[in-house]
ZANU-235451 format. One record per residue (C-alpha): x, y, z. Coordinates in steps of 0.001 Angstrom, whole numbers, plus 500000, padded with zeros to 6 digits. Layout:
// residues N
XYZ;...
This chain:
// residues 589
880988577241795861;880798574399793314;880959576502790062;883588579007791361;886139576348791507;884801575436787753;885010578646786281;888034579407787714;889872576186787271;888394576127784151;890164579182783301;893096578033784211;892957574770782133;892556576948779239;895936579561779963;897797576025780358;896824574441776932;897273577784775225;900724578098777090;901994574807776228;901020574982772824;902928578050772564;905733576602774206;905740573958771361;905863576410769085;908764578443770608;910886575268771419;910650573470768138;909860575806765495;911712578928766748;914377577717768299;915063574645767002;914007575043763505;912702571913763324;910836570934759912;910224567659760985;906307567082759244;904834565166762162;905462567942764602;903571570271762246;901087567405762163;901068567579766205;900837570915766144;897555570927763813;896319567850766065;897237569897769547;895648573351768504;892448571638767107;891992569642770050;892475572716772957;889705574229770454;887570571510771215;888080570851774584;887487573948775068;884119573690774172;883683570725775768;885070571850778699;882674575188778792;879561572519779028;880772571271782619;879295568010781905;880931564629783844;880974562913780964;883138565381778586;885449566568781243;886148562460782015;886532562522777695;888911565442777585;890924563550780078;891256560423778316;892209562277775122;895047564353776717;896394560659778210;896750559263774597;897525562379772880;900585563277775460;901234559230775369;901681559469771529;903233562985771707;906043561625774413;906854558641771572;907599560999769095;909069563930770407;910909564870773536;909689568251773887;909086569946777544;905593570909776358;904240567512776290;904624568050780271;902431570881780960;900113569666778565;900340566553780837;899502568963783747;895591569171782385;894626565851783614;896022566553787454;893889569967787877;890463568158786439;891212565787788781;891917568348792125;888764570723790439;886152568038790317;887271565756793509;884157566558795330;882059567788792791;881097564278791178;879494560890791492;881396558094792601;882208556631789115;883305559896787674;885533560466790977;886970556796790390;887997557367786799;889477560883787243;891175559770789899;892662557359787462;893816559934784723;895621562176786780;897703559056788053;898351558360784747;898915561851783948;901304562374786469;903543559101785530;903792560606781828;904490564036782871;907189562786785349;909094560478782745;908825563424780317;910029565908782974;913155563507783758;913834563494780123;913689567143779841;915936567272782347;918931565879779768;918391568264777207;920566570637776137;917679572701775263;917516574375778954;921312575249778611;919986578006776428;919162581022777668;916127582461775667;914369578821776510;914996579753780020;913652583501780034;910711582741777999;910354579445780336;910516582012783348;908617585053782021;905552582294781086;906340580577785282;905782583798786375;903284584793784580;901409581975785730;902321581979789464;900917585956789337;898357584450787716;897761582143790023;897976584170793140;895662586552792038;893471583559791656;894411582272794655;893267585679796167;890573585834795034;889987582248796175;891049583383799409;888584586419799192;885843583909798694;886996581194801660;887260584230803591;883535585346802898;882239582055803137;883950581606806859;882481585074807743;878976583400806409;879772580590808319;880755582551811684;877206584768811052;875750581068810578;877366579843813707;876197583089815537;872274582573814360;873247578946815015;873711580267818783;871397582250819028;868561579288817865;870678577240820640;870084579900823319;866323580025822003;866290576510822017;867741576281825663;865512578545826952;862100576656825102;863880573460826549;863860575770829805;860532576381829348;859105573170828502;860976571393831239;858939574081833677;856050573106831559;856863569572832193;857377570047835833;854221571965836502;852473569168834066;853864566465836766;852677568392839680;849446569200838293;849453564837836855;850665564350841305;847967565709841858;845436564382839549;846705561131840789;845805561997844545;842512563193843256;842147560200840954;843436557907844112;840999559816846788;838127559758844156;838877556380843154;838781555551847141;835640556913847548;834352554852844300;835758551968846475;834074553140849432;830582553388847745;831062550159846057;831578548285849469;828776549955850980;827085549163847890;828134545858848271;827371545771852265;823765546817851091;823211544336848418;824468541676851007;822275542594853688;819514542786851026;820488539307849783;820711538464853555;817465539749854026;815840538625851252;817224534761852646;815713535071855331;812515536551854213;812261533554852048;813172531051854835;811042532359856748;807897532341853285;809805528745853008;808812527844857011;805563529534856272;805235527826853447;805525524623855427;803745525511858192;800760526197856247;801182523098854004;801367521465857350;798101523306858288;796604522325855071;797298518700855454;795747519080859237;793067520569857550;792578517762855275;792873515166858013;790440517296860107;787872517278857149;788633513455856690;787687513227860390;784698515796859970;784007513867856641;784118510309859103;782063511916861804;779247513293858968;779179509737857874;779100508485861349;776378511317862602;774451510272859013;774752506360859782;773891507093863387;770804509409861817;770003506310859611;770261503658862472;767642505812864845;765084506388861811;765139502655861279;764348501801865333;762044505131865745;759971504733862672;757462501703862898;757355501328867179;754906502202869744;756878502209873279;760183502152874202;760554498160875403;759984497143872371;763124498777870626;765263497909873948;767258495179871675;767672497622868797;769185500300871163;771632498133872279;772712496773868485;772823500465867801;775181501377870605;777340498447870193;777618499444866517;779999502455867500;780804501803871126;782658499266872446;781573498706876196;781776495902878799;778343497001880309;775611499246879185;773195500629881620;770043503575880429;768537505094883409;765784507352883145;764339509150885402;760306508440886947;758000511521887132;756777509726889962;759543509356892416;762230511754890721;764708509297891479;766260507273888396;765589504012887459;767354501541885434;765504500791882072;768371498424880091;771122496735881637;773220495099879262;776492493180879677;778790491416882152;777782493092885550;774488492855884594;773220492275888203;775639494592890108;773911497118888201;770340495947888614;771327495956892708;773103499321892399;773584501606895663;771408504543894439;773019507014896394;776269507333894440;774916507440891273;771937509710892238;775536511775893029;776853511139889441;773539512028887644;773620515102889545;776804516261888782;776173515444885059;773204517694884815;775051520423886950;777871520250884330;775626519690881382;778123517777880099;779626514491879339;781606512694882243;784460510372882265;785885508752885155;789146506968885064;790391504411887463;793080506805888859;791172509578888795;788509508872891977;787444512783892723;785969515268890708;785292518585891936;785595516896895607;782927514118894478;783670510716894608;783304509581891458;785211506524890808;784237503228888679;781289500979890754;782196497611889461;785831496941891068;787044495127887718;786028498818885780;789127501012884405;786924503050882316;783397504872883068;781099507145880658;778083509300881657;775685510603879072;773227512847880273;769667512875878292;767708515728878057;765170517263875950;765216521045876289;766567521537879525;764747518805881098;766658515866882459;765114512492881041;767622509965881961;771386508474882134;773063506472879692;776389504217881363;778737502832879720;782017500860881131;784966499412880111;787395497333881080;790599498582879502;792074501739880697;791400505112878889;789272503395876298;786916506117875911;788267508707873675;787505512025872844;786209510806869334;783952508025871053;783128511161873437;781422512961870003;779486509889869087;778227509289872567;777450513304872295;775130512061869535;773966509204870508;772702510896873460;770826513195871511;769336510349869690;768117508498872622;767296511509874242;764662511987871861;763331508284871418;762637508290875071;761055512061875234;758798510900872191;758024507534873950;757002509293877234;754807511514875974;753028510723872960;751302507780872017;750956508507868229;753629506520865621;757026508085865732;757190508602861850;754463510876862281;756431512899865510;759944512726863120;758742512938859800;755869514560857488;755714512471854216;753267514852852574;755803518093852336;758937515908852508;760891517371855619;760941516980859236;758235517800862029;758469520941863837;758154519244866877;761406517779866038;762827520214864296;762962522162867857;764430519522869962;766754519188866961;767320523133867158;767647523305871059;770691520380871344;772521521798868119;772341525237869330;773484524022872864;776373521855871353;777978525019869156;778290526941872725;779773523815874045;782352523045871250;782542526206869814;781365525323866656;778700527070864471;775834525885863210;773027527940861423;769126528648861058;767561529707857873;764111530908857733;762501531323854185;758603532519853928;756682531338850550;754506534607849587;752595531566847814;751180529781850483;748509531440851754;747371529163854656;748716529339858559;748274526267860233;750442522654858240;746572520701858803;745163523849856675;747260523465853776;745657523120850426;746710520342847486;748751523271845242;750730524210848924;751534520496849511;752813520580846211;754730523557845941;756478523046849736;757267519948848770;759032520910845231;760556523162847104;761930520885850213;763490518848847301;765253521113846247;766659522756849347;767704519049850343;769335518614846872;771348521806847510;772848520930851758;774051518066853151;772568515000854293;773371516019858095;771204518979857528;767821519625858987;764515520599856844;761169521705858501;757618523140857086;756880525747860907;753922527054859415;752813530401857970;754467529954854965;757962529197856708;760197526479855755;763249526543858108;766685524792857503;769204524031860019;773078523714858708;774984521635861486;778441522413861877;778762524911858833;781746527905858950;780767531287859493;782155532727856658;780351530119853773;777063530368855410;775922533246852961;777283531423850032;774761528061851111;772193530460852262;772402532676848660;772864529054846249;769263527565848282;767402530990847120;768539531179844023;767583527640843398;763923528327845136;762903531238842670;764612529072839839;762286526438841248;759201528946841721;759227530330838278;759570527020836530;756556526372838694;754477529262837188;754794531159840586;755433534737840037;755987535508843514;759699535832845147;760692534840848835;762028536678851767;764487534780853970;766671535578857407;769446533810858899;771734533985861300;774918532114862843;774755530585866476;778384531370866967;777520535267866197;774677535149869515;775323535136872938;771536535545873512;768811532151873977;767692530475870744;763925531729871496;764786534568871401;766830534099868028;763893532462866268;761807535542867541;763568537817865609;763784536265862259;760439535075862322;759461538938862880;761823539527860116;760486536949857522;756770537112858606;756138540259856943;753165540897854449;754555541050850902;754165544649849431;
């Protein structure tokens, strides 16, 4: 669109130089015979310059079409000065049709400055149009004609331009309509995507609805879990409390055991050393006498030494007259006792040998079993019975009173349990043999207990664990090395080895515990008051220590042993010893 207006306006620039330099020519050469020099000179300067504007003009640059411009301004300005011809205003006219051709074809500067020249264009062409107006020049017809013929040449001219102009406006709208049609056709196409996309969109929404209900009922669920998850891990945490209160209560209960273990082994630990001292105290009265009166003080140091008593009274019983006698009476009611009534205590020894047992009689507590059994002395809150027997043969009674009220405990009741045995076998021994006591108790030449002892020993322990329920047990060990049966038999190398050995089983127990050289090869140990489940341990540490023993010795031979727990037997002690000395007495293969 752009260079069709330039070619064509271009053209036309060039018809009106040409025609208003022909004009000039016609108006003042021709007609007025003018032969003035300077407009010969114009007319030289006029044709040279439509030459080169032309050329100028051809190149369709901004810059030469604004030069042209400002040329024709001075030119015509210099021209109109000099010379009043009507040419000067249609070469005046160039100016105005750069100006309408390149309107909207240029930059903003070049619009500006055209814009300019055709204002100043028009101003000169209108001052030398009003001028033309007065001169007598147009009176003249030929001016006029030639004027006319060259106005109407140009208007045909320029309507053929024009239709062709029109022809091209005319295709361009028809482009434009075709444009307008695709343009409506896109529009419909676009409506109908935008139809599309918004059903797109819609379904999209739905199908995002219902992802969101799945999300929500999925997420829900997730919710669900997690609060049964939750539930679980509280219950477990819940569960897991209480677990460990109740390890924490267990926990306490059995450091509460433990410490009532370790205040029942202080008080077994108290009771060995009591038993031991007690052990101690009888070897000292037993070992150097010959009958029982002369030890009478010594029993009654002894017993004060644990007990404390108001009166102390041992009966024993005569062979004679069966009845029981008073031996010692010690203590305030020292003659009440020596005058006793007979009958009611005959009724108290009785029931103490029925029961087998220790008997304590309380000041509110008169009848026992539907026996009277009440304190003798009236000023008496407190009364003891100790029965003493060796085997199961009653020996005797020991008595012992108090004046305050419950003072006989069940701690005092386990010491007189010992005491009882203790006496039990001072009197047995004084009753029936007349040889020294050391010898009955103890054998110096193989280090260890009699067997006479070691039996009465054996009898009361075993009779005690059924009583208290606690265990006690018998160990039987047969040297292969000693070849003799009988202890009067034994040779010097025996004496020697039993004895090595009977150190060293008494190095490995306790104090409380019993040695004793049977016979036969036998040495036999009794562990008092031992549990049930370390007896193998003792029993395993005394053989190993035996063969250590034996070898360093330069005895090749080994040792059989047998033992057994009290607490495991419901069957007599003879018959216990029967068996393992059938089990140990065995010829070595």
């Amino acid at each position: 669109m752009g260079n069709f207006i330039i070619y064509n306006y271009l053209l036309i620039n060039v018809i009106i130089r040409f025609f208003s330099l022909g004009y000039c020519v016609i108006d003042n050469i021709l007609l007025y015979k003018s032969n003035f020099v300077y407009i010969y000179f114009f007319f030289v300067i006029l044709f040279i310059w439509d030459l080169i504007s032309f050329v100028l003009l051809y190149n369709r640059r901004y810059g030469f079409l604004l030069f042209v411009g400002l040329i024709d301004v001075i030119l015509g300005s210099v021209i109109l000065y000099f010379s009043s011809s009507s040419a000067l205003f249609l070469s005046l006219l160039v100016p105005i049709s750069l100006a309408i051709t390149y309107l909207r074809l240029v930059s903003n500067f070049y619009y500006i400055m055209l814009i300019f020249l055709s204002l100043v264009g028009t101003i000169l062409g209108s001052i030398g149009f009003i001028q033309k107006l007065g001169d007598p020049a147009f009176n003249y017809l030929i001016p006029f004609l030639f004027l006319n013929i060259f106005l109407i040449s140009f208007i045909i001219f320029v309507l053929i331009r024009l239709n062709y102009v029109a022809k091209y406006f005319t295709e361009q709208i028809n482009a434009l309509v075709e444009e307008r049609d695709i343009l409506n056709e896109n529009i419909s196409l676009l409506e109908q995507k935008i139809s599309e996309y918004q059903k797109e969109i819609a379904n999209l929404k739905q199908e995002l609805e219902q992802e969101k209900i799945a999300f929500n009922v999925e997420l829900e669920k997730i919710i669900k879990d997690s609060q049964l998850k939750k539930d679980e891990v509280y219950n477990q945490i819940k569960a897991l409390t209480n677990e460990l209160t109740i390890k924490d209560k267990l926990i306490d209960d059995l450091n509460t055991e433990i410490e009532n273990l370790k205040l029942s082994l202080s008080q077994d630990y108290k009771k060995s050393e009591v038993l031991l001292n007690i052990l101690f105290d009888i070897f000292d009265i037993i070992k150097n006498f010959n009958n029982l009166y002369k030890v009478s003080d010594d029993i009654v140091k002894f017993i004060s030494k644990y007990i404390n008593f108001s009166t102390f009274v041992l009966f024993i019983k005569s062979d004679t007259t069966l009845k029981i006698e008073p031996f010692i009476i010690y203590g305030e009611n020292y003659e009440f006792y020596y005058n006793y009534n007979k009958i009611e205590l005959e009724d108290l020894f009785n029931y103490v040998y029925n029961n087998n047992s220790i008997v304590v009689i309380e000041e509110d507590k008169e009848y026992v079993d539907g026996i009277l059994l009440s304190p003798f002395y009236p000023k008496e809150r407190s009364v003891a019975a100790i029965p003493l027997t060796f085997g199961e043969k009653p020996i005797g009674l020991i008595y012992l009173s108090s004046l305050e009220p419950r003072d006989i405990t069940k701690d005092k009741q386990e010491i007189l349990a010992y005491i009882g045995l203790a006496l039990s076998i001072i009197i047995f021994v004084s009753l029936n043999y007349n040889k020294t006591i050391s010898r009955v108790l103890w054998d110096e030449r193989l280090n260890c207990y009699s067997p006479s002892f070691f039996w009465e020993v054996l009898n009361n322990q075993f009779f005690i664990s059924k009583r208290y329920n606690e265990n006690s047990a018998i160990l039987f060990i047969k040297l292969f090395a000693i070849s003799s049966s009988e202890v009067e038999d034994l040779q010097d190398r025996e004496i020697k080895i039993i004895k090595e050995i009977n150190i060293v089983i008494r190095n490995t127990i306790r104090v409380t515990d019993i040695i004793s050289y049977i016979g036969n090869g036998i040495i036999t140990v009794l562990l008092i008051k031992i549990d049930s489940n370390k007896t193998k341990e003792v029993v395993n540490r005394i053989i190993n220590n035996i063969n250590l023993k034996l070898k360093s010795l330069g005895e090749e031979s080994k040792v059989r042993f047998e033992f057994a727990d009290f607490i495991n037997y419901n069957k007599d002690v003879s018959l216990i010893i029967e068996e393992l000395f059938a089990k140990v007495n065995v010829v070595k293969s």
